[in-house]
C-alpha positions in Angstrom: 0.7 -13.9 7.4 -1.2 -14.8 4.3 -2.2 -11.6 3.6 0.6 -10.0 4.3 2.6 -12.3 2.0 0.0 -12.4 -0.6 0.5 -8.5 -0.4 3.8 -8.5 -0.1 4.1 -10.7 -3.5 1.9 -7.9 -5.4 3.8 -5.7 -4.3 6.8 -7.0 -5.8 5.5 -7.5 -8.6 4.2 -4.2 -8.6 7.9 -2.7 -8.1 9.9 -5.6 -10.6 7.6 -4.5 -13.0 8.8 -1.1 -12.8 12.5 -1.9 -14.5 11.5 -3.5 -18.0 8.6 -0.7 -17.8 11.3 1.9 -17.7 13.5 0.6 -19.5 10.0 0.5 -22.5 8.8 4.0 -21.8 11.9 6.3 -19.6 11.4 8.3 -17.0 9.0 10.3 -19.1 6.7 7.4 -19.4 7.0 6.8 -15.6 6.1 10.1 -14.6 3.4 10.0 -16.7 1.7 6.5 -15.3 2.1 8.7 -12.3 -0.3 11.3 -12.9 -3.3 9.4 -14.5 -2.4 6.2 -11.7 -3.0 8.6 -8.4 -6.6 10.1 -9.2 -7.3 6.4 -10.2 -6.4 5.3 -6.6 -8.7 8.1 -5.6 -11.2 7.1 -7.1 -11.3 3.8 -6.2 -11.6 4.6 -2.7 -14.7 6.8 -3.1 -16.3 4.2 -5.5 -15.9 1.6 -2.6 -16.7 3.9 -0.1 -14.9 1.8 2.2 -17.2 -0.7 2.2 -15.5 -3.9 1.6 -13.6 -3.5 4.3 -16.4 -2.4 6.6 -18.5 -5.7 5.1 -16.0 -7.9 6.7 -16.2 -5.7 9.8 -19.6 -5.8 9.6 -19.9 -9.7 8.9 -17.2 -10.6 11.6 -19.3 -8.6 14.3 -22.4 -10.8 13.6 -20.7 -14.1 12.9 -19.9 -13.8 16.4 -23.0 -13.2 17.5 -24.3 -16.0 15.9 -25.8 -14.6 13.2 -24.7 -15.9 9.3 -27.8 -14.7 7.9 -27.5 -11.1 8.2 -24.0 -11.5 7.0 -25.3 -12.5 3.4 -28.0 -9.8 3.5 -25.2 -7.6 3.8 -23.3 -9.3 1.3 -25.7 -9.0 -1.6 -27.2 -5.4 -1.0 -23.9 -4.4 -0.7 -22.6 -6.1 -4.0 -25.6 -4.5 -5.8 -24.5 -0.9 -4.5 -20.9 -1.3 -5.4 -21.7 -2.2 -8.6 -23.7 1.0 -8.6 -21.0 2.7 -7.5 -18.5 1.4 -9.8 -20.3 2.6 -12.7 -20.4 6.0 -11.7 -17.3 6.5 -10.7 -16.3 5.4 -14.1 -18.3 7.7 -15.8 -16.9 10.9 -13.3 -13.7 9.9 -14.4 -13.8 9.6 -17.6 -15.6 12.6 -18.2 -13.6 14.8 -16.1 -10.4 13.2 -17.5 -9.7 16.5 -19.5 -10.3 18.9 -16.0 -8.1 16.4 -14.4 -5.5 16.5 -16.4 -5.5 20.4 -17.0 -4.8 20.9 -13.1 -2.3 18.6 -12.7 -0.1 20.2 -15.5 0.0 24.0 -16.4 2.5 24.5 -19.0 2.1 22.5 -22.6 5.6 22.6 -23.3 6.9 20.2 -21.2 7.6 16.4 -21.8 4.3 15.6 -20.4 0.7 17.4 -21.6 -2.1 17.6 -19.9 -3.9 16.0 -23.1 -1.5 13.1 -22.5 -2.4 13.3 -18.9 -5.8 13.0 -19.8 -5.7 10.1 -22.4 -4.3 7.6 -19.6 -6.7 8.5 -16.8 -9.5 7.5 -19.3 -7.9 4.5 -20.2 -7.4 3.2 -16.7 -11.0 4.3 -15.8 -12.7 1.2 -17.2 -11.1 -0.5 -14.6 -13.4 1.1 -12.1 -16.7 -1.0 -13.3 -15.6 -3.9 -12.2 -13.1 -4.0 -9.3 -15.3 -2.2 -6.4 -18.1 -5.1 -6.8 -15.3 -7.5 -7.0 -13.8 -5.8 -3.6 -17.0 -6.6 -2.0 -16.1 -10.2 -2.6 -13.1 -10.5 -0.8 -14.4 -8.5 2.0 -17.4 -11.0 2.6 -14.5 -13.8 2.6 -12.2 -12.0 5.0 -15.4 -11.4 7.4 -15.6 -15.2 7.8 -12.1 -15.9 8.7 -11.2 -16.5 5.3 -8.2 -15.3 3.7 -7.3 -17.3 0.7 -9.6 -15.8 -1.8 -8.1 -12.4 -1.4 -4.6 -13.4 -1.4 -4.7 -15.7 -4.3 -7.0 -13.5 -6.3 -5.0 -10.7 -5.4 -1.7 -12.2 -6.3 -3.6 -13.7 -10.0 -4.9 -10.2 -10.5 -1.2 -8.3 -10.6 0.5 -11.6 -11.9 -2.4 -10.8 -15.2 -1.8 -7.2 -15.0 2.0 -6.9 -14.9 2.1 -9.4 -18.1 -0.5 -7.7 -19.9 1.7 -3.7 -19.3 4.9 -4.9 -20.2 3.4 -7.7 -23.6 1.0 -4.5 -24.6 3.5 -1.6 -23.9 6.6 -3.5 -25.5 4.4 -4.1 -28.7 3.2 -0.6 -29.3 6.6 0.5 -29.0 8.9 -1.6 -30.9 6.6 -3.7 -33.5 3.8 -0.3 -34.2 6.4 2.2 -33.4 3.4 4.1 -31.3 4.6 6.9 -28.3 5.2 6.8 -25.2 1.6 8.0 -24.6 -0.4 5.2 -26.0 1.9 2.7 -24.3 1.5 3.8 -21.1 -2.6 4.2 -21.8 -2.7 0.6 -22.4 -0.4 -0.1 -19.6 -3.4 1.5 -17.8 -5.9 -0.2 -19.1 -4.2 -3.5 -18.2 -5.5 -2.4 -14.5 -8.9 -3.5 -16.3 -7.3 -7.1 -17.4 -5.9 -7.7 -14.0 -9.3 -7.4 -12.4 -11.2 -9.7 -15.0 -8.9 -12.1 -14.0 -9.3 -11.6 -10.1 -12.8 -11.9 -10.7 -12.6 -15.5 -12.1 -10.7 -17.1 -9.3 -13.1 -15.2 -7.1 -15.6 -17.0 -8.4 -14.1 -20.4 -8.4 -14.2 -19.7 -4.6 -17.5 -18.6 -4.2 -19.1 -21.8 -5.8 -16.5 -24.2 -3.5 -17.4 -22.0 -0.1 -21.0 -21.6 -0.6 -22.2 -25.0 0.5 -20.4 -24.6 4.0 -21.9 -20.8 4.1 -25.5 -22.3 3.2 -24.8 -24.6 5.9 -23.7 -21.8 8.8 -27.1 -20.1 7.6 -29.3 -23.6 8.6 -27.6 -24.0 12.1 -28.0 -21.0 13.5 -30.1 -20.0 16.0 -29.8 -16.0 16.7 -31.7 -13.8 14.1 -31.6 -9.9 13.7 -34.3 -8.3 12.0 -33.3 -5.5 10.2 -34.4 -3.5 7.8 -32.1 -2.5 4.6 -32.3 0.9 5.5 -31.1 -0.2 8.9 -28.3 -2.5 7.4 -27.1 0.8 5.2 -27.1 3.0 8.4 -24.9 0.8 10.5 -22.3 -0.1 7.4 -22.0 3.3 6.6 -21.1 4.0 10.2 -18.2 1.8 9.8 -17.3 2.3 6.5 -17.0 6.2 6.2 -13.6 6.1 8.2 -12.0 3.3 5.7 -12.7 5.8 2.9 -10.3 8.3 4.0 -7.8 5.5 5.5 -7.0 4.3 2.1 -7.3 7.2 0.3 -4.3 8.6 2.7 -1.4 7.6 0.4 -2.7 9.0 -2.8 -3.3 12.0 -1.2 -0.3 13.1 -0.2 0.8 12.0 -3.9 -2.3 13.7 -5.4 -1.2 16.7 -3.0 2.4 16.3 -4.5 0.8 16.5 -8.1 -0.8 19.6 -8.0 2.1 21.1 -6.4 5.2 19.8 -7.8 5.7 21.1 -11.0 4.8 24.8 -10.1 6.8 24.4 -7.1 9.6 23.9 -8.8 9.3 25.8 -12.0 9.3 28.7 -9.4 12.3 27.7 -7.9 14.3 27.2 -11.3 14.7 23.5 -10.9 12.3 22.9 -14.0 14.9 20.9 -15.8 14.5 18.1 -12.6 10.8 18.0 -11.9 9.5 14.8 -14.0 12.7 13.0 -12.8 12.0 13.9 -9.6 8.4 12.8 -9.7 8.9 10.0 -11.2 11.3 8.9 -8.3 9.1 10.1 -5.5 5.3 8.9 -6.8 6.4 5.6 -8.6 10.0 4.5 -9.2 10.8 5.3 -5.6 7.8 4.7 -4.2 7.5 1.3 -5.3 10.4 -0.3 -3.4 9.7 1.6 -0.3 6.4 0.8 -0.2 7.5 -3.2 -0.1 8.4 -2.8 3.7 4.8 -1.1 3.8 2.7 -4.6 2.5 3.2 -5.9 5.8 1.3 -3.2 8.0 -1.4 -3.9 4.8 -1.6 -7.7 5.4 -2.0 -7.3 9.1 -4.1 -4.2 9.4 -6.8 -6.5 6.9 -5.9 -9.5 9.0 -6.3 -8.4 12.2 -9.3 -6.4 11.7 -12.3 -9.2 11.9 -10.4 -11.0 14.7 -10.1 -7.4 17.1 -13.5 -6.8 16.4 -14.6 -10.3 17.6 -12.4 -10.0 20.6 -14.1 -6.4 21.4 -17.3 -7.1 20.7 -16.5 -9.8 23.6 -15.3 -7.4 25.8 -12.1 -9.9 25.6 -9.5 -7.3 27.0 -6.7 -9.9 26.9 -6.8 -11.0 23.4 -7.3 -7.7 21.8 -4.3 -6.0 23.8 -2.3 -8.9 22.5 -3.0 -8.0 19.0 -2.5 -4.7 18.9 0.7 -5.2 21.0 1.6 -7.8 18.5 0.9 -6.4 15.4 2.9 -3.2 16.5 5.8 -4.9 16.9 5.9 -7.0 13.6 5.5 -3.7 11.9 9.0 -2.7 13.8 10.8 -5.8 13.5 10.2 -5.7 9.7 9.8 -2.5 8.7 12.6 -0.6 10.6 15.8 -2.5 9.1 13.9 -2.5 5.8 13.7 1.1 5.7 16.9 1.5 6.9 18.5 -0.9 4.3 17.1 0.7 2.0 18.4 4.1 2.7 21.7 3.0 3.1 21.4 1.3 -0.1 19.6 3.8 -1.7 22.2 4.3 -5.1 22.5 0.5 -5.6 19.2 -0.7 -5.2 18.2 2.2 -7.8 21.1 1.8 -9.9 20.8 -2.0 -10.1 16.6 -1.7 -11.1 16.8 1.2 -13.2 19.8 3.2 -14.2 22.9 5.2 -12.5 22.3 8.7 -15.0 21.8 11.3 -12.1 22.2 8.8 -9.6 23.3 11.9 -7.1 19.5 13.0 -7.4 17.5 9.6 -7.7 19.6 7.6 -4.9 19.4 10.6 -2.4 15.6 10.9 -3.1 15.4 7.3 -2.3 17.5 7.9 1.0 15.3 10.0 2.2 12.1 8.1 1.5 13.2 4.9 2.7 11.7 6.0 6.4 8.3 7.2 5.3 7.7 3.5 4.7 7.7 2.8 8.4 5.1 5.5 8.6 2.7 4.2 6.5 3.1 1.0 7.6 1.6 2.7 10.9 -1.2 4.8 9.5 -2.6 1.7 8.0 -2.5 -0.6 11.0 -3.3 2.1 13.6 -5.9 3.4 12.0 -6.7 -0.9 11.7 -7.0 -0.7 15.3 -9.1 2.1 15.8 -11.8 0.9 13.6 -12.0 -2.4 15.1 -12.6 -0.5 18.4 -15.1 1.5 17.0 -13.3 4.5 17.3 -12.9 4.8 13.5 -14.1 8.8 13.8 -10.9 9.5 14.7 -8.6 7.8 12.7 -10.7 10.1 10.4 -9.6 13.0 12.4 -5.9 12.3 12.5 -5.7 11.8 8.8 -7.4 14.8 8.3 -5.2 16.5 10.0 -1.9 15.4 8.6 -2.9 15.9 4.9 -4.0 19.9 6.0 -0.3 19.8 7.4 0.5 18.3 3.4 -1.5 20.9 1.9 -0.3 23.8 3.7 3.2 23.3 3.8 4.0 21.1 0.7 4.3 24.1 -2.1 7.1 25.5 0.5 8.9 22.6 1.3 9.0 22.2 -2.8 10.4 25.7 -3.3 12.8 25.4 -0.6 14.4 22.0 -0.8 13.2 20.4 -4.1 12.2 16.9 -4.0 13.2 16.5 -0.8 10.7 18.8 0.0 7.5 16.5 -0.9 9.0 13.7 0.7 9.4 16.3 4.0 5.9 16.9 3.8 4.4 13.6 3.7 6.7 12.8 6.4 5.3 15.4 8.7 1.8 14.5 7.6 1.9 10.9 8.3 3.9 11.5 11.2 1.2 13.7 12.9 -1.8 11.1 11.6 0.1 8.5 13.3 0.6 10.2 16.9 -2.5 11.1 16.9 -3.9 7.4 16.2 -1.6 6.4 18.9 -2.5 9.2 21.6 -6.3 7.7 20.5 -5.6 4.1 21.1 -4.1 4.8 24.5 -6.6 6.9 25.8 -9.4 5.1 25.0 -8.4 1.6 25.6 -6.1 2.5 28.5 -3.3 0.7 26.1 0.2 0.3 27.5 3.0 1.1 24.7 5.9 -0.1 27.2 6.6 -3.7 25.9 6.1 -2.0 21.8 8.9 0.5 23.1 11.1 -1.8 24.8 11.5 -3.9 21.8 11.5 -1.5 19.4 14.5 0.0 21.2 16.3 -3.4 20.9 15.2 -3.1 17.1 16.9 0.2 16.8 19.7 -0.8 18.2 20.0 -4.4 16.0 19.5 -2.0 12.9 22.3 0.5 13.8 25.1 -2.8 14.1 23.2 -3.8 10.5 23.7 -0.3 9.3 27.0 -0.5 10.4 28.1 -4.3 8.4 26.2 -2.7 5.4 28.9 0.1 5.8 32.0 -1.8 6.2 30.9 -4.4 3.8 30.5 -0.9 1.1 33.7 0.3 2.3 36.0 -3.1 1.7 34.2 -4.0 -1.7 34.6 -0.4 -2.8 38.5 -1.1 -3.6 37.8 -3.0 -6.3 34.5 -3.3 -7.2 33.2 0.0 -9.3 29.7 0.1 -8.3 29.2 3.9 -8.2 30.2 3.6 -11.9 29.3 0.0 -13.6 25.8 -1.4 -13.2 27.0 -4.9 -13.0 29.3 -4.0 -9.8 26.1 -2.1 -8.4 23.9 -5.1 -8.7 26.7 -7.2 -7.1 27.1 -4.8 -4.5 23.5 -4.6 -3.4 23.5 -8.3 -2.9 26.0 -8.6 -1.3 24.7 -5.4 0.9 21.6 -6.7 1.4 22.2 -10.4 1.9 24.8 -9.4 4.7 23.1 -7.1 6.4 19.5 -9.1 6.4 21.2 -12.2 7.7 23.1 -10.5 10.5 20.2 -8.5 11.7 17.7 -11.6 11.5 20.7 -13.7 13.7 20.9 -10.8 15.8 16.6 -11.2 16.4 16.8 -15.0 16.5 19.5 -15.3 19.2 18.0 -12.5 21.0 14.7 -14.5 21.0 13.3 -11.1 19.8 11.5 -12.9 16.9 10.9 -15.7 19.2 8.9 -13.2 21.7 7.2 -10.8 19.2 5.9 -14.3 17.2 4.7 -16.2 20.4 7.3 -19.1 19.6 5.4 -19.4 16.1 7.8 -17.7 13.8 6.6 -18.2 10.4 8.3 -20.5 8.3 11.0 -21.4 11.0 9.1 -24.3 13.1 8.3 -25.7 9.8 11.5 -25.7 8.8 12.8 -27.2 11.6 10.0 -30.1 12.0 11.5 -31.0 8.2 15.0 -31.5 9.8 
């Protein structure tokens, strides 16, 4: 729950950003951070190689074995290689900014160039020296059970960020009356700022934690000797299948990149496309993805503890887990989705603006669900790797982003926006029955409790969906929210703090939350232990 509200809190930060951002550089500006943000994300992944995460796998594994000192081996080979890593990854993209930029955008006549394109990828690239070896970091920490140094140096690092994009982009606009392009390249480079900052409190931690480490190391009594070469084989082993894991989301938007704008050039909707965009990879994306920071928080959680309880052969407690962490992925994530859908042309008219709200709030609407489906990707594919069956959570996302590939250029032409969205739906979709099918089979997992209660969900949702409806229809005589931004902000309040509280009194009383939590729902005992 820490990282999952440390996560949670980025996020949020990451999407409330987002209005005073637009309201600096317009949809143009949006789209833009767009197209230079995704190959960033991209690269990321490959710099890291999915090695953080499969350092806390790796450390985890041997804590429990009794082994700390293989654990730091790990650590400091590791940290050595990611710094590598980082360096050239920086260098790739910064060099290949211009290639990068010239795929993504065809024609030179549009709002956005590919030389604008260009100029913000190589301004966020810096950014790639330092946060893979600072990644490294917290996945040492989360390896030993500890979670604090990634939420709080998580939460510093977009807190440093969001400050520095909207301080830097508001000056080069309004006080050096500089474009669009060079705010939203320093906006980029504030990526760089964030991380600097992450790395500080990183290392506050490291100096208070290192005593008790030192002290793990002195105790113990079981010793592997392995060679570095050895070490690299079996991370690598774990870490290929996080690459890919991560990288699944910027994918589908890298996919949607290179797609879009011919897509729909060739379908005469040319005079939509970077609105569009805009709402699908970013604006959009940013408050669906909220519901998403959950799955993220538990999938990073869970990890080190289901790899303990395999590696013990402890059937109870890692059926438990996964049962568990399914379930708070559908108690959260299935009304959030849904509210959001159903709120779609306030919430985007309240953050950002109502012009073309008939496109932007029906894109929304028919995003909102796709949320529930990362959420599962990200925790499924959680699960398999602590299993060891991390080949084919590698498989299944494979597979859904050929399904992307193939089919997104045609979804484009024939539907539009919609279209993208349709695509990564199906993609995800197939990724995440295929984890499933994985789990089941190889575990001899039973979904029956997960589906019981996640019918009860649906059904809580629907009566939510419903209040959300009524409570749209009454206020609707004479409050203008399809046409005053003021009513739609009031609205959506009043939409979302009805319908939230009814559904979580329908859960309560239900004792769904009281079942899915074990009778530890957070913040709840606490709060009544104060009373």
């Amino acid at each position: 729950m820490l990282l999952s509200g440390a996560s949670f809190l980025s996020r949020f930060l990451g999407m409330i950003f987002v209005i005073p951002f637009f309201a600096i550089v317009g949809t143009t500006g949006n789209a833009l951070f767009v197209y230079a943000y995704t190959p960033y994300s991209i690269f990321i992944s490959l710099s890291t190689v999915g090695i953080p995460a499969a350092v806390s796998k790796f450390v985890s594994k041997y804590n429990a074995l009794g082994d700390y000192q293989i654990g730091m081996r790990m650590f400091r080979t590791g940290g050595v290689l990611m710094l590598a890593t980082g360096i050239v990854a920086f260098l790739v993209m910064f060099l290949s900014a211009d290639l990068i930029g010239a795929q993504q955008i065809k024609g030179e006549d549009g709002p956005i160039t590919s030389e604008d394109i260009a100029f913000v990828i190589r301004m966020v690239s810096f950014a790639l020296i330092v946060i893979p070896a600072m990644s490294i970091v917290r996945g040492f920490f989360q390896g030993n059970q500890s979670m604090g140094p990634t939420a709080i140096s998580q939460t510093i690092e977009q807190i440093v960020r969001v400050i520095a994009i909207l301080a830097g982009s508001y000056i080069i606009v309004n006080y050096f009356n500089g474009s669009i392009t060079l705010a939203v390249g320093f906006a980029a480079f504030a990526a760089l700022i964030g991380a600097l900052a992450a790395c500080l409190v990183l290392f506050w931690y490291w100096r208070k934690r290192k005593p008790f480490i030192d002290k793990q190391i002195a105790k113990q009594t079981t010793t592997h000797d392995f060679r570095t070469i050895d070490l690299f084989k079996e991370l690598f082993r774990y870490a290929g299948p996080f690459v890919l894991v991560g990288l699944a989301i910027p994918l589908y938007q890298l996919v949607d990149q290179f797609t879009f704008e011919p897509a729909m050039v060739a379908s005469g909707r040319e005079a939509l496309w970077t609105t569009e965009i805009a709402v699908i990879n970013n604006l959009g994306h940013k408050i669906i993805i909220i519901p998403m920071t959950i799955a993220t928080g538990l999938s990073m959680a869970m990890l080190p503890a289901l790899t303990n309880a395999f590696t013990q052969n402890d059937q109870t407690t890692y059926t438990r887990l996964i049962n568990q962490a399914l379930q708070v992925i559908m108690v959260f994530v299935i009304p959030a989705a849904a509210g959001i859908a159903i709120l779609s042309d306030e919430i985007f008219g309240s953050l950002f603006t109502l012009e073309d709200i008939d496109i932007t709030g029906s894109l929304m609407a028919w995003y909102a669900p796709v949320a529930l489906l990362f959420g599962l990707i990200t925790v499924t594919a959680g699960m398999l790797q602590g299993v060891d069956q991390q080949n084919y959570a590698v498989i299944s996302l494979l597979g859904g982003l050929l399904v992307k590939i193939l089919f997104n250029s045609q979804f484009i032409h024939l539907f539009g926006g919609k279209g993208a969205i349709l695509g990564t739906a199906l993609a995800a979709g197939i990724a995440v029955c295929l984890n499933l099918a994985r789990l089941k089979r190889s575990l001899d997992f039973s979904f029956k409790q997960t589906m019981k209660r996640t019918m009860l969900i649906l059904i809580f949702t629907g009566m939510m969906c419903f209040v959300i409806a009524v409570l749209k229809f009454a206020f609707g005589f004479f409050l203008p929210f399809e046409e005053e931004r003021w009513a739609t902000i009031i609205m959506l309040l009043i939409g979302v703090s009805g319908g939230g509280l009814f559904y979580l009194f329908l859960a309560y009383k239900s004792t769904l939350l009281n079942h899915i939590f074990n009778g530890n729902i957070p913040g709840l005992n606490r709060l009544k232990h104060k009373k």
